[in-house]
PASEBA-1860 file (N, C-alpha, C; in nm, 3 decimals):
! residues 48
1> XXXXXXXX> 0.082/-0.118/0.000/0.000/0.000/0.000/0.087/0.126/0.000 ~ 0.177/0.098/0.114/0.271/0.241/0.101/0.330/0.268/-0.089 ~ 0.371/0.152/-0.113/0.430/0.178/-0.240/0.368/0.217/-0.377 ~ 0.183/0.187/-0.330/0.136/0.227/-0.419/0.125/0.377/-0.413 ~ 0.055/0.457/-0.279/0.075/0.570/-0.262/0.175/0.654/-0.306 ~ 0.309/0.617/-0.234/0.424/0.691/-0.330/0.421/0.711/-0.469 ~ 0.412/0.554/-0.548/0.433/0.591/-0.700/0.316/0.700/-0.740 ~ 0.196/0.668/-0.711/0.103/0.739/-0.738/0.166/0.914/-0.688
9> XXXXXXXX> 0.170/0.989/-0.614/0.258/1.118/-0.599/0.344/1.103/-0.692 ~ 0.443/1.007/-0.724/0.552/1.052/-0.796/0.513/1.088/-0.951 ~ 0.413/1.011/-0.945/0.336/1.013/-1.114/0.319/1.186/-1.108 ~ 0.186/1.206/-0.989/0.140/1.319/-1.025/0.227/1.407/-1.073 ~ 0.338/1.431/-0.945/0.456/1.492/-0.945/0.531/1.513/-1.077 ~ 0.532/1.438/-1.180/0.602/1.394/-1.277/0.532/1.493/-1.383 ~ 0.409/1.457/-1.408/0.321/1.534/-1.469/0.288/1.682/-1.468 ~ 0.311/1.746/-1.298/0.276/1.883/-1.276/0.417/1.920/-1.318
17> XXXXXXXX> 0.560/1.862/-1.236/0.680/1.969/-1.249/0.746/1.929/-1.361 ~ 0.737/1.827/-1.424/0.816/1.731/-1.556/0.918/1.700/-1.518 ~ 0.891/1.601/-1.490/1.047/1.553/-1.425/1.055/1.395/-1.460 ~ 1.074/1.276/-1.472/1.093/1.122/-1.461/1.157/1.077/-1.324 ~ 1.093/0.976/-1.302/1.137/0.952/-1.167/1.230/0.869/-1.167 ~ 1.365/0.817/-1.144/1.406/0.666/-1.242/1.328/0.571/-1.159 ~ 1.332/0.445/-1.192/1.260/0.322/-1.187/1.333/0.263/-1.044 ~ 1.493/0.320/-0.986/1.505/0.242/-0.922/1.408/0.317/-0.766
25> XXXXXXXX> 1.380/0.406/-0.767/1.292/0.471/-0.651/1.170/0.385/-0.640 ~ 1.083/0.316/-0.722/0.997/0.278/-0.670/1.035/0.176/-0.614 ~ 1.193/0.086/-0.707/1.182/-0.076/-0.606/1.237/-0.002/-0.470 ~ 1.307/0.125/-0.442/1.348/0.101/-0.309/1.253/0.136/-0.221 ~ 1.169/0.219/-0.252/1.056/0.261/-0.158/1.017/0.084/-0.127 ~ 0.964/0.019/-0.236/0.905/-0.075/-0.197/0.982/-0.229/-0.134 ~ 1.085/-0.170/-0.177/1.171/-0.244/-0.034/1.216/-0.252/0.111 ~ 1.181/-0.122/0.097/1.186/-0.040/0.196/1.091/-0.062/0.279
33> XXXXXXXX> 0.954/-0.030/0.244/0.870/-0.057/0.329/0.838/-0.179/0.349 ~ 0.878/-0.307/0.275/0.852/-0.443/0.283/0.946/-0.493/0.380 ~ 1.046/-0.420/0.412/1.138/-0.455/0.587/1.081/-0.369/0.686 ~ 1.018/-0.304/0.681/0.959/-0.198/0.780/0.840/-0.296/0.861 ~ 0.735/-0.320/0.727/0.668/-0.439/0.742/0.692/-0.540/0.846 ~ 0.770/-0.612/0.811/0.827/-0.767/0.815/0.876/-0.738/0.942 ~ 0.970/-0.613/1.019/1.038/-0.630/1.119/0.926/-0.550/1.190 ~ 0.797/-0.494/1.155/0.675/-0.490/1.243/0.626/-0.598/1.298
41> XXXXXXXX> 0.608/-0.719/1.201/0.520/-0.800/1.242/0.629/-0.914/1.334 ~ 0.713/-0.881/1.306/0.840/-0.990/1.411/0.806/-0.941/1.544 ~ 0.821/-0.808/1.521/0.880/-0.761/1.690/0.722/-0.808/1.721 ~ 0.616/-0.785/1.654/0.490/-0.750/1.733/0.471/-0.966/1.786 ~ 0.513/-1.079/1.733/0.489/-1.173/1.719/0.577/-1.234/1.883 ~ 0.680/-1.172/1.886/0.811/-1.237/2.005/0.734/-1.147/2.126 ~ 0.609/-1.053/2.118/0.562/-1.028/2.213/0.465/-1.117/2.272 ~ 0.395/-1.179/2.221/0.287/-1.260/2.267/0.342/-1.397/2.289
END
């Protein structure tokens, strides 16, 4: 979800100021948040 949000801004973004975003920003956003994720649901799991 986060990663859809971002690309979606970056689009707009792209369109209002003209700019290209390169391609590797969306995989890192979405790598990014896919460890953010993952080390949410760890920590939240070694609690219970």
């Amino acid at each position: 979800m986060v990663t859809m949000v971002v690309s979606g801004g970056l689009i707009a973004l792209e369109a209002a100021l003209k700019f290209q975003t390169p391609s590797f920003v969306y995989y890192a956003v979405g790598m990014l948040s896919w460890i953010v994720a993952l080390a949410a649901l760890n920590r939240r799991s070694r609690r219970e």
